[in-house]
Backbone and ligand atoms as CSV (ligand in chain L), in Angstrom:
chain,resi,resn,atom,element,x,y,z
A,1,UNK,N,N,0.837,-1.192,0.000
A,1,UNK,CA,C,0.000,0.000,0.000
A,1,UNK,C,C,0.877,1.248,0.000
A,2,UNK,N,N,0.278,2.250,-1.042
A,2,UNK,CA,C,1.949,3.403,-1.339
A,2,UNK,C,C,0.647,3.933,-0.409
A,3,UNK,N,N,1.017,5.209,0.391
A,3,UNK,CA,C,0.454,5.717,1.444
A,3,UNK,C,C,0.184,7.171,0.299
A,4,UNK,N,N,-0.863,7.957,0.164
A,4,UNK,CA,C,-1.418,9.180,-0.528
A,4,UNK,C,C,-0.003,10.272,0.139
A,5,UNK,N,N,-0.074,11.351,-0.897
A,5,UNK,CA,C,0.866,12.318,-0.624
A,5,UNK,C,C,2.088,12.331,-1.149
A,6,UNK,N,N,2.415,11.585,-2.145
A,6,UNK,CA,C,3.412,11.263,-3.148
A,6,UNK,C,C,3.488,12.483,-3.974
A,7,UNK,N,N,2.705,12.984,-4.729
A,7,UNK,CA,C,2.712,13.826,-5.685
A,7,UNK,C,C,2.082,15.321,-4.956
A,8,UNK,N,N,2.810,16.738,-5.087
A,8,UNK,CA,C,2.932,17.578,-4.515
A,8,UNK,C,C,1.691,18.296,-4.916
A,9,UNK,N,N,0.931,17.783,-6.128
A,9,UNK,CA,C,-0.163,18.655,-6.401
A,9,UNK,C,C,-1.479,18.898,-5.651
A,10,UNK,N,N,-2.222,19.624,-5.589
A,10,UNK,CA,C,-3.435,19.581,-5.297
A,10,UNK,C,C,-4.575,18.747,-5.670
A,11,UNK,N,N,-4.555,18.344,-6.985
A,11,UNK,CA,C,-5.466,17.432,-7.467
A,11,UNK,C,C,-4.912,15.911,-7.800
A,12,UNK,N,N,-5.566,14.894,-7.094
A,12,UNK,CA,C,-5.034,13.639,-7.456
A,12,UNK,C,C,-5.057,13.433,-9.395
A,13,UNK,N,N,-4.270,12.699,-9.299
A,13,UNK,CA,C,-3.491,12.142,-10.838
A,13,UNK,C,C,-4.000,10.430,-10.991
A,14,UNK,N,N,-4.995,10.536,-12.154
A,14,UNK,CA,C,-4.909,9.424,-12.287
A,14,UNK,C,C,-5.021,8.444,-13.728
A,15,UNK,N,N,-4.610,7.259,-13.683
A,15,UNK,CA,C,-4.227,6.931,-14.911
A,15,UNK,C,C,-5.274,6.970,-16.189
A,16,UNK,N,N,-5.745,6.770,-17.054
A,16,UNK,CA,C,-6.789,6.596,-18.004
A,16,UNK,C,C,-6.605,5.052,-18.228
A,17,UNK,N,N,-7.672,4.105,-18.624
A,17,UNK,CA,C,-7.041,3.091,-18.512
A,17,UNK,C,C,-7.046,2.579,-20.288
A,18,UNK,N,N,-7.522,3.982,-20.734
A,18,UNK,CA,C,-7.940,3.126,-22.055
A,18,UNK,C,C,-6.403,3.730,-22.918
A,19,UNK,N,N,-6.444,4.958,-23.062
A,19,UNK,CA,C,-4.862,5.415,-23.630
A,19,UNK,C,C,-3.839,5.356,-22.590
A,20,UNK,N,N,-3.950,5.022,-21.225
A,20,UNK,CA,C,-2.771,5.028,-20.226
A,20,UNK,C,C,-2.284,6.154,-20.053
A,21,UNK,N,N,-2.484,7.393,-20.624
A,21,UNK,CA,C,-2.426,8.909,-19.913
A,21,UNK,C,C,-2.860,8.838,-19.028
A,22,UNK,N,N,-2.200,9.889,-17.893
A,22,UNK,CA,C,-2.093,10.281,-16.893
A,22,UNK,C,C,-2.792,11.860,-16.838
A,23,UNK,N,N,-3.948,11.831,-16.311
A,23,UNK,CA,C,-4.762,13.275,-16.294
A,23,UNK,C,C,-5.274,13.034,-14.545
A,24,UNK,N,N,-5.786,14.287,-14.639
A,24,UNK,CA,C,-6.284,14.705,-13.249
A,24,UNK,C,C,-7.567,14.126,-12.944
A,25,UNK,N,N,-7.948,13.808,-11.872
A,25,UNK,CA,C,-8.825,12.902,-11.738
A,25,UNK,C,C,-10.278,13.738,-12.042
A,26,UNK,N,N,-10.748,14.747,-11.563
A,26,UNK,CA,C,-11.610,15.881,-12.188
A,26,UNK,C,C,-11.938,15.936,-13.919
A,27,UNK,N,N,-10.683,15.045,-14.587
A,27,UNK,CA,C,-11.019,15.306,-15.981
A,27,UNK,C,C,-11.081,14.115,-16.103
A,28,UNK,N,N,-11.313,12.990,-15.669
A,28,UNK,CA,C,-11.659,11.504,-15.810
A,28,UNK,C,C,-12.965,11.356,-15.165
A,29,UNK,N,N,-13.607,10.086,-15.941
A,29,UNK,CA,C,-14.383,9.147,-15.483
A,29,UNK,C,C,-14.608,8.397,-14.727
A,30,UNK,N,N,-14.838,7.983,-13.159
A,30,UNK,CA,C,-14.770,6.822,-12.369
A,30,UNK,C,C,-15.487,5.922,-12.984
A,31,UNK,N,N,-14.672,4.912,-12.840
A,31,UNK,CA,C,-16.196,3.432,-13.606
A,31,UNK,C,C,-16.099,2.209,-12.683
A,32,UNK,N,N,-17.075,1.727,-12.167
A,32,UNK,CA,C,-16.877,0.862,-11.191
A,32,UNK,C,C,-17.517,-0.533,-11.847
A,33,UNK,N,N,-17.510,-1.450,-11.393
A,33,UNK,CA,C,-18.143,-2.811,-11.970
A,33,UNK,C,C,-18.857,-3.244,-11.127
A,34,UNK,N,N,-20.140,-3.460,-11.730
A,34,UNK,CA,C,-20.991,-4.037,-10.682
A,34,UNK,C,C,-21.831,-5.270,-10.733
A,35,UNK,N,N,-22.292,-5.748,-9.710
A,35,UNK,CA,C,-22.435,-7.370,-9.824
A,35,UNK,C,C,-21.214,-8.239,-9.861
A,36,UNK,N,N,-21.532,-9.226,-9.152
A,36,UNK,CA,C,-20.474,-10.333,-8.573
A,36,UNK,C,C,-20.509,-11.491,-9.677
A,37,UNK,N,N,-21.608,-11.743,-10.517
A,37,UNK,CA,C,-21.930,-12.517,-11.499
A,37,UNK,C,C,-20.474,-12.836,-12.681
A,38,UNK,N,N,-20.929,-13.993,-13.223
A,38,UNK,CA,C,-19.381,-13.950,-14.346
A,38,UNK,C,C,-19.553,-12.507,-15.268
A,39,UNK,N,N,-20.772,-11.757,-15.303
A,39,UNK,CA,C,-20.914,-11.032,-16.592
A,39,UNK,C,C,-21.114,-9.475,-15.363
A,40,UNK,N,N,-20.019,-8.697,-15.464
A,40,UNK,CA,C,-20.687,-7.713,-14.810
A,40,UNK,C,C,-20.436,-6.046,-15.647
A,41,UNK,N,N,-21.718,-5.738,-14.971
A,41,UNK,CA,C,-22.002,-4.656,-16.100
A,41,UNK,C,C,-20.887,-3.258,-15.612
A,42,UNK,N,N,-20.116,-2.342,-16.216
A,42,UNK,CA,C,-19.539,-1.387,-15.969
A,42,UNK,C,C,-20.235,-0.064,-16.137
A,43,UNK,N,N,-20.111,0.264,-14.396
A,43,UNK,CA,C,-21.259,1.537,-13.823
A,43,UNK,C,C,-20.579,3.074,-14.119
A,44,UNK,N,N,-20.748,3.885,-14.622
A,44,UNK,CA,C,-20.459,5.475,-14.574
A,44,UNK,C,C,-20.475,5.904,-13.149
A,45,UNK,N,N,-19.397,6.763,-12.548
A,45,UNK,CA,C,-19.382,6.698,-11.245
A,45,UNK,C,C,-18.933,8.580,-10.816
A,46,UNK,N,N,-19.685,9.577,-11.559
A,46,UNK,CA,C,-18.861,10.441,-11.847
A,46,UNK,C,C,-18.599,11.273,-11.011
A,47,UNK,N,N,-19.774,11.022,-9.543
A,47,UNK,CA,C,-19.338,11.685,-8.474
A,47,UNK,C,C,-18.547,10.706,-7.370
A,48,UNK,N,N,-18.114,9.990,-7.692
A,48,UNK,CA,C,-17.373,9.373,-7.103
A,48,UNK,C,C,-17.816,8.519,-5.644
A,49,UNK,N,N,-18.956,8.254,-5.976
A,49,UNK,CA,C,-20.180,7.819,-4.468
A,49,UNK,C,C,-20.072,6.406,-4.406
A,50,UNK,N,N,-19.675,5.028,-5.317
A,50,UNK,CA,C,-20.143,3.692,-5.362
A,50,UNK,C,C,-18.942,3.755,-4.630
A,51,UNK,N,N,-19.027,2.528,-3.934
A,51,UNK,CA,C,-18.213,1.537,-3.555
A,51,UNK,C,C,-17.556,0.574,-4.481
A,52,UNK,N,N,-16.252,0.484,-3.868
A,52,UNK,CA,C,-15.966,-0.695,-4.726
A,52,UNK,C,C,-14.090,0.065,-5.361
A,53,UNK,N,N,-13.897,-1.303,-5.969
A,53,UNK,CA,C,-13.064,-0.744,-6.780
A,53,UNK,C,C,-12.894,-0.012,-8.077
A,54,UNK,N,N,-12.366,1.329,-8.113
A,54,UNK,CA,C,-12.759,1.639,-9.283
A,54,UNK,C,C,-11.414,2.004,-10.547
A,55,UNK,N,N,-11.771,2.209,-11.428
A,55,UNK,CA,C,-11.113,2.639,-12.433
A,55,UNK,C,C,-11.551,3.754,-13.488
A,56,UNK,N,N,-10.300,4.399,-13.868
A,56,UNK,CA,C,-10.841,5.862,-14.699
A,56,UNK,C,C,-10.367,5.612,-15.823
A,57,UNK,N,N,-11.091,6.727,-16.872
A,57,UNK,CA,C,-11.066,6.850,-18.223
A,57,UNK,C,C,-11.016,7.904,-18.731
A,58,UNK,N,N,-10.839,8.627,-19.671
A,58,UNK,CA,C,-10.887,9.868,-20.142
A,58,UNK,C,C,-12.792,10.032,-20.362
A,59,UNK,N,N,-13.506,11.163,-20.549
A,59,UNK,CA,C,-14.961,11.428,-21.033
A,59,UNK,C,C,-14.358,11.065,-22.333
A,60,UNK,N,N,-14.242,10.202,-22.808
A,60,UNK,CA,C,-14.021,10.098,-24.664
A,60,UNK,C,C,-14.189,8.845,-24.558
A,61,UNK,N,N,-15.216,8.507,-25.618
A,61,UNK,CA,C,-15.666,7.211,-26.235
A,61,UNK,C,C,-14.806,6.448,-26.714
A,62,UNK,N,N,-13.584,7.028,-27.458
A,62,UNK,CA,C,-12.571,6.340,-28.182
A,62,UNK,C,C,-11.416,5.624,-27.048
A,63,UNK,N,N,-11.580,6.366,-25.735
A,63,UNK,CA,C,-10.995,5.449,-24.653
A,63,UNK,C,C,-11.448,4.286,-24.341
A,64,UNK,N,N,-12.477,4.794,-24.848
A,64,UNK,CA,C,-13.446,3.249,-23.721
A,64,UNK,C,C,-13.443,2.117,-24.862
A,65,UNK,N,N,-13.091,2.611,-26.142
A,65,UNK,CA,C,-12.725,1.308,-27.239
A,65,UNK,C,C,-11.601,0.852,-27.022
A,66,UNK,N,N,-10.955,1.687,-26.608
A,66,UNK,CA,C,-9.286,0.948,-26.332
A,66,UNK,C,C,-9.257,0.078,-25.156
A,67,UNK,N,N,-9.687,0.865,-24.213
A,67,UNK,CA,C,-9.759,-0.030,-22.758
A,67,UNK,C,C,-10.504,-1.385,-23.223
A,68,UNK,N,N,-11.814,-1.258,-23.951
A,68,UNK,CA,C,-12.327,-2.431,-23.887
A,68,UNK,C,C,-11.491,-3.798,-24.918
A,69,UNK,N,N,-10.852,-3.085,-26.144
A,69,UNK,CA,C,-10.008,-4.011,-26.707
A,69,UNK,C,C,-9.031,-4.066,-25.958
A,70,UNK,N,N,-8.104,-3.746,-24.647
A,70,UNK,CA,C,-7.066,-4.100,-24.726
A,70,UNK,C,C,-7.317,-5.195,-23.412
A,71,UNK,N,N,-8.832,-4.995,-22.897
A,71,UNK,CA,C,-9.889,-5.615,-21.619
A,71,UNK,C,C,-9.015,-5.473,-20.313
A,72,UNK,N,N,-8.757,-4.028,-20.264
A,72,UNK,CA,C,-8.303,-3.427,-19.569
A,72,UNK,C,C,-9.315,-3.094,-18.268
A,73,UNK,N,N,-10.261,-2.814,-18.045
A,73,UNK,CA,C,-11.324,-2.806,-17.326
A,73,UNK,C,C,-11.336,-4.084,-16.413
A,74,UNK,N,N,-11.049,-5.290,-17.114
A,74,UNK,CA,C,-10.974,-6.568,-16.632
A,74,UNK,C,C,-9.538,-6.749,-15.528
A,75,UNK,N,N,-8.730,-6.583,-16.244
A,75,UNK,CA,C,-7.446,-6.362,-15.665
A,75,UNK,C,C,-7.907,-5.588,-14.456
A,76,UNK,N,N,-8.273,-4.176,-14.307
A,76,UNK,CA,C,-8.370,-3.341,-13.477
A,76,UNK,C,C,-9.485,-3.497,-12.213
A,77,UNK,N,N,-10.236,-4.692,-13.043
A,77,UNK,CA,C,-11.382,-4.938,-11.722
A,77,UNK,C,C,-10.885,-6.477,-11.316
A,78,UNK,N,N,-9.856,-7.157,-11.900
A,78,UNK,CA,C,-9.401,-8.506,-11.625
A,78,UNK,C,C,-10.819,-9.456,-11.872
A,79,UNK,N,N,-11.199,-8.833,-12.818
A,79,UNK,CA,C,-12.384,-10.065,-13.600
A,79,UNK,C,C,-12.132,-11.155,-15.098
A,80,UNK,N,N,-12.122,-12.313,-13.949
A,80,UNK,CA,C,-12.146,-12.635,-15.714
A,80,UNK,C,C,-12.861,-12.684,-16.483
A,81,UNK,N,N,-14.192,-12.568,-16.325
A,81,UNK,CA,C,-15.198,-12.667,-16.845
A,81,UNK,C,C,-15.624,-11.403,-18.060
A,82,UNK,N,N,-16.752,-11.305,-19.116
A,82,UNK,CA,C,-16.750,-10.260,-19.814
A,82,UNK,C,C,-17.128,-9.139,-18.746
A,83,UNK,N,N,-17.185,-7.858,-19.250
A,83,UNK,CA,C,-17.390,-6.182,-18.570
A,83,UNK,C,C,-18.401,-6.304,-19.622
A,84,UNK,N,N,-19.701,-5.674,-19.247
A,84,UNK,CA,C,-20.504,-4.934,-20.506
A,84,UNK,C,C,-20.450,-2.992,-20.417
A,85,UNK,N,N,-20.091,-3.024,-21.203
A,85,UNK,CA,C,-19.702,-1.176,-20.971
A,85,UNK,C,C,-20.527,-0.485,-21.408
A,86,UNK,N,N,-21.804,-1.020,-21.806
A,86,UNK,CA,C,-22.745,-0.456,-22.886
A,86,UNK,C,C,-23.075,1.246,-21.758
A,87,UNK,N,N,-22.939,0.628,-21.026
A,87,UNK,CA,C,-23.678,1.734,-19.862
A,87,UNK,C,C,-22.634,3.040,-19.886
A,88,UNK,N,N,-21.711,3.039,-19.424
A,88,UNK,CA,C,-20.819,3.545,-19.423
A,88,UNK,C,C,-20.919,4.518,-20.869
A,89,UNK,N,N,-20.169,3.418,-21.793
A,89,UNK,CA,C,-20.203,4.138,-23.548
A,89,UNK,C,C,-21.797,5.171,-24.265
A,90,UNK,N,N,-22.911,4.797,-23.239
A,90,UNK,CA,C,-23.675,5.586,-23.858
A,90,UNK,C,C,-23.358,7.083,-22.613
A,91,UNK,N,N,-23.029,6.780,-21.396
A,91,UNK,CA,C,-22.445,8.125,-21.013
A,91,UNK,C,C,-21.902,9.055,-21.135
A,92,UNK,N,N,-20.556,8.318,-21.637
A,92,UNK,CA,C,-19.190,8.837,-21.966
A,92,UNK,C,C,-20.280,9.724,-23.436
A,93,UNK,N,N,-20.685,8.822,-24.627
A,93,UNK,CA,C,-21.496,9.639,-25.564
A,93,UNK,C,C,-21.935,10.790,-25.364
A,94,UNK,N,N,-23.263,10.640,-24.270
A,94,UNK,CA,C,-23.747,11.970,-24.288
A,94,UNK,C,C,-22.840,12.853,-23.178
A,95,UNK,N,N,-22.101,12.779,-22.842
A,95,UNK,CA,C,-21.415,13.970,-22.105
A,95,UNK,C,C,-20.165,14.352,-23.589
A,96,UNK,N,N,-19.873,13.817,-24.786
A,96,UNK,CA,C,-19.033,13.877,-25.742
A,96,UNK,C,C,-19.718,14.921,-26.701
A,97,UNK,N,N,-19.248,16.239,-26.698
A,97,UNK,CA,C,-19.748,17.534,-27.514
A,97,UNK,C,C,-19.994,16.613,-29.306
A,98,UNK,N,N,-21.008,16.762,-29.630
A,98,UNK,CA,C,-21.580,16.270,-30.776
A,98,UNK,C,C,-20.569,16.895,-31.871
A,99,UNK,N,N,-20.398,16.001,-33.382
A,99,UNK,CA,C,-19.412,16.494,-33.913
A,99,UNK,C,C,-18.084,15.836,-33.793
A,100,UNK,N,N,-17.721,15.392,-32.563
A,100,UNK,CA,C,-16.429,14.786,-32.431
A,100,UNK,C,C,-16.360,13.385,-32.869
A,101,UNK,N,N,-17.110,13.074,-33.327
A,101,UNK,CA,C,-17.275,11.585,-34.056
A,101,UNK,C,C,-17.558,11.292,-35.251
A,102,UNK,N,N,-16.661,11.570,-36.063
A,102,UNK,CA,C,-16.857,11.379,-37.109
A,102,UNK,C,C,-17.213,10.244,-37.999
A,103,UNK,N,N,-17.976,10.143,-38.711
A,103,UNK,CA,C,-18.506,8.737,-39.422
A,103,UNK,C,C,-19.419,7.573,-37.994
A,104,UNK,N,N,-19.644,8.503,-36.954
A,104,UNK,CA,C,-20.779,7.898,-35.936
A,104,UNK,C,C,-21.923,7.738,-36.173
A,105,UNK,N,N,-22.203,7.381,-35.681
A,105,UNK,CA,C,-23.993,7.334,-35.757
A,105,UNK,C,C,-24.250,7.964,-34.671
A,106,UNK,N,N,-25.592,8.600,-34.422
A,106,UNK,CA,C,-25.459,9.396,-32.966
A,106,UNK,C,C,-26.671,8.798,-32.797
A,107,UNK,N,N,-26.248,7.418,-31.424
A,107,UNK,CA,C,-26.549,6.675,-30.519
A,107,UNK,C,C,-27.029,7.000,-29.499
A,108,UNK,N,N,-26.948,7.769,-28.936
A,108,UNK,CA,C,-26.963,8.648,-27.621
A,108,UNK,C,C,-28.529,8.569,-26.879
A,109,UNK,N,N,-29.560,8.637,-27.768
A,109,UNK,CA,C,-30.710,8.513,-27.221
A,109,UNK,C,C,-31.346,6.799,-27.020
A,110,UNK,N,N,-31.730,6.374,-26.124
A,110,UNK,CA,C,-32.288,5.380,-26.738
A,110,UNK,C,C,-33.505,5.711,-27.838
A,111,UNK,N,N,-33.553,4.731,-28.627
A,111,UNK,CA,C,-34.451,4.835,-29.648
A,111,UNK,C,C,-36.016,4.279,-29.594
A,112,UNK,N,N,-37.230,5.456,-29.824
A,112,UNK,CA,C,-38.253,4.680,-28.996
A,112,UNK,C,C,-38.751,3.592,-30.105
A,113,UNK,N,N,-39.545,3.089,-30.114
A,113,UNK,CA,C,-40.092,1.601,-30.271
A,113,UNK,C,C,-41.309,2.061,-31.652
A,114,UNK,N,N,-40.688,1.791,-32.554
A,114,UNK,CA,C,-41.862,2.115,-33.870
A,114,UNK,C,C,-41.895,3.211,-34.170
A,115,UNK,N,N,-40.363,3.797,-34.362
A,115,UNK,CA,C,-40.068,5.322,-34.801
A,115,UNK,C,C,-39.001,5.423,-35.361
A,116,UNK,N,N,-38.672,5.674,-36.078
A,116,UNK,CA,C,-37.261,5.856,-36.957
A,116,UNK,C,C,-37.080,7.332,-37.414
A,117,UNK,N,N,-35.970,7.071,-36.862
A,117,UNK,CA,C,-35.099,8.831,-37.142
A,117,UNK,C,C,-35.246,8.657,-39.055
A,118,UNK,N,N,-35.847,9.997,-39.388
A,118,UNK,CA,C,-35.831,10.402,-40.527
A,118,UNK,C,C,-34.790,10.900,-41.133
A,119,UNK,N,N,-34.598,10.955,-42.398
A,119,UNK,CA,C,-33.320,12.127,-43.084
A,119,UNK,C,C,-34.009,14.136,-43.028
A,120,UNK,N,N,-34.612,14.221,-41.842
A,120,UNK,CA,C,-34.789,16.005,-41.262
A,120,UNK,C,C,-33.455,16.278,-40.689
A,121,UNK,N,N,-33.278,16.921,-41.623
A,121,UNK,CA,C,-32.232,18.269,-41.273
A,121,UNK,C,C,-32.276,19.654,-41.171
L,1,ZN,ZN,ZN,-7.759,8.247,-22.205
């Protein structure tokens, strides 16, 4: 156990797990895993309130593709089992300024039931 107070700054430093940058924890994501089950779902944690062990990410969707290909999340929660991040990735989405995704589909809402987004622009 490294004991807190290592680093002279004011704001804790913490890793991203999907690019492995090192940002301030204020500009990261907490994501915690929840359920004990082989399949557990990965929770958005952004005020920092769950229990548990957690792990951070950048607010960018394109982290959370890396983390999840490199199953870094897994590593970080010592699961072997799959993470479902769906939860998470539609977060990270809508907190992601529209525009920054190029060739996306914009996912962000769920979609209601016997309605299809039109070509209105
Ligand atoms: Zn990152």
């Amino acid at each position: 156990m490294v004991s807190q107070g290592r680093t002279a700054g004011r704001v804790p430093i913490r890793t991203c797990v999907g690019c492995r940058s090192r940002a301030e924890k204020n500009e990261l994501l907490r994501v915690v895993a929840d359920g004990p089950g082989p399949v557990s779902e990965l929770v958005p944690d952004p005020d920092g309130l769950l229990p548990g062990r957690g792990a951070y990410i950048h607010v960018n969707p394109g982290c959370l593709d890396v983390a999840v290909r490199r199953r870094a999340f897994a590593r970080a929660f010592r699961r072997a089992g799959p993470l479902d991040a769906s939860v998470v990735r539609r977060w990270l989405e809508s907190e992601t300024p529209n525009g920054a995704s190029p060739g996306r589909t914009d996912t962000r809402r769920p979609r209601l039931i016997g309605q299809e987004e039109g070509d209105t622009t």
